[in-house]
C-alpha positions as a Python dict, from the first residue, in 0.01 Angstrom:
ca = {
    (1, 'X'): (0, 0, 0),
    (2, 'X'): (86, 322, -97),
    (3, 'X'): (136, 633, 200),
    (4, 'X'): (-182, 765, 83),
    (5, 'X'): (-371, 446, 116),
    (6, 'X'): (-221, 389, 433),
    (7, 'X'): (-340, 710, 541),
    (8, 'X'): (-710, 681, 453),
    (9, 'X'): (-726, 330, 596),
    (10, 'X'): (-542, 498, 910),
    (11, 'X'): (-827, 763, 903),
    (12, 'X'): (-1128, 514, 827),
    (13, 'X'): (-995, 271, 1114),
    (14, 'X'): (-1050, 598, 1339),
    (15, 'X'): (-1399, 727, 1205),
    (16, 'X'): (-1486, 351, 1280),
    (17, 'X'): (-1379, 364, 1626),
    (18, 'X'): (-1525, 735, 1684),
    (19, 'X'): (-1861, 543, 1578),
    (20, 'X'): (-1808, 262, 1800),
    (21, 'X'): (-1683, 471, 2126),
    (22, 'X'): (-2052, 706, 2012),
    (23, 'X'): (-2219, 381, 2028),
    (24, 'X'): (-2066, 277, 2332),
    (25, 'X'): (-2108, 622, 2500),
    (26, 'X'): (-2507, 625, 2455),
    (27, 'X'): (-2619, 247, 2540),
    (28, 'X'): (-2408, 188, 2837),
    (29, 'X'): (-2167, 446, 3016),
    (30, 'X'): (-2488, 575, 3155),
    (31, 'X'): (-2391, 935, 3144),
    (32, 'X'): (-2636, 1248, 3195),
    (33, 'X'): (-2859, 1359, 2946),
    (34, 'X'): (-2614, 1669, 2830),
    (35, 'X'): (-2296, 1524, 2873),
    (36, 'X'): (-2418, 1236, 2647),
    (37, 'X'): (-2525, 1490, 2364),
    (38, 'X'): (-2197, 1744, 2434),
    (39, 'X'): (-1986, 1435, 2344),
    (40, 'X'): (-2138, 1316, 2092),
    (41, 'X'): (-2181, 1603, 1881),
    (42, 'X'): (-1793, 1648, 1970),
    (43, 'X'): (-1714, 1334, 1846),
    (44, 'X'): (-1943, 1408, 1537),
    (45, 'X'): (-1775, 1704, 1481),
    (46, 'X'): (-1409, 1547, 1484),
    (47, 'X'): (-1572, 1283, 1217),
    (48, 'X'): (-1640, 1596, 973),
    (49, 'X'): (-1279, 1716, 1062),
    (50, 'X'): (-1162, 1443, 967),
    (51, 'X'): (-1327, 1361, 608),
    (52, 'X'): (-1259, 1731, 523),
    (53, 'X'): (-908, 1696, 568),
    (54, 'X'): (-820, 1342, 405),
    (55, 'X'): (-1132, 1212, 214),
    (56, 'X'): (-1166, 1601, 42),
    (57, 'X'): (-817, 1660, 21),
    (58, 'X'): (-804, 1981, 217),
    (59, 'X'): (-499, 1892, 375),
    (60, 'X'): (-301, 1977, 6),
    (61, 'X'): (-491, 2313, -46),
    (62, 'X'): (-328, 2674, 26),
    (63, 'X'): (-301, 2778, 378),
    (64, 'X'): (-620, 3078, 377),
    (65, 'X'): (-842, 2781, 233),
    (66, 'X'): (-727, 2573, 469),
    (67, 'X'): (-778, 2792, 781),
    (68, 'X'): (-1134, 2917, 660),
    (69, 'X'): (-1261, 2555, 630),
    (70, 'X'): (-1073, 2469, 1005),
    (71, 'X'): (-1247, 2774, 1095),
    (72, 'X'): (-1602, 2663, 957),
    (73, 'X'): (-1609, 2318, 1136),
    (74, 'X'): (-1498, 2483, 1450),
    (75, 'X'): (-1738, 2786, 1481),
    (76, 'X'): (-2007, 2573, 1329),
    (77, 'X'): (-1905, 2263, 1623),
    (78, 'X'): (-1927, 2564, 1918),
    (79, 'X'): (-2239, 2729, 1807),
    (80, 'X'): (-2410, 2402, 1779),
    (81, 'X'): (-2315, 2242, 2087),
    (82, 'X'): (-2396, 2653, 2228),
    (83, 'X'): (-2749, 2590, 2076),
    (84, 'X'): (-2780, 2208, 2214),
    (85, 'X'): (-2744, 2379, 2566),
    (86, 'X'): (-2944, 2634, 2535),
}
C-alpha cells in the first residue's frame, strides 16, 4: 500500500472507532442527558474534521483555504453544541 492508502485506511480505522466509542457512550456508560449529547456532537464534529481533511483533500490546499474551512467546522461545532445547551 501506498502512504496515501495507508493514510485513509489509518483515518477510516479511526472514524470507525469514533462510531463505536458514540455507540458505546449512549447504550451503556450511563452518562447524563447533556454530557451524552456534548460528546457526541464532539465526536461528530471530529468525524467531519476528519473527512474534510483526508477524504476532500483539504490537507493539500493553500493555507487561507485551509484555515477558513478549520475555521467553519470549529465555529459551526461551538455554536451548535452553544445551541444544544441552550
Amino acid at each position: 500500500m501506498t502512504l496515501q492508502k495507508d493514510r485513509l485506511f489509518l483515518v477510516l480505522t479511526a472514524l470507525l472507532g469514533l462510531t463505536l466509542v458514540s455507540w458505546l457512550a449512549s447504550s451503556s456508560l450511563g452518562l447524563g442527558r447533556q454530557t451524552l449529547g456534548v460528546s457526541v456532537l464532539v465526536l461528530a464534529f471530529v468525524k467531519v474534521r476528519l473527512i474534510i481533511v483526508y477524504y476532500m483533500e483539504a490537507s493539500t490546499v493553500c493555507r487561507p483555504i485551509r484555515v477558513g474551512l478549520e475555521g467553519w467546522v470549529f465555529g459551526v461545532a461551538g455554536a451548535t453544541i452553544a445551541l444544544y445547551l441552550l
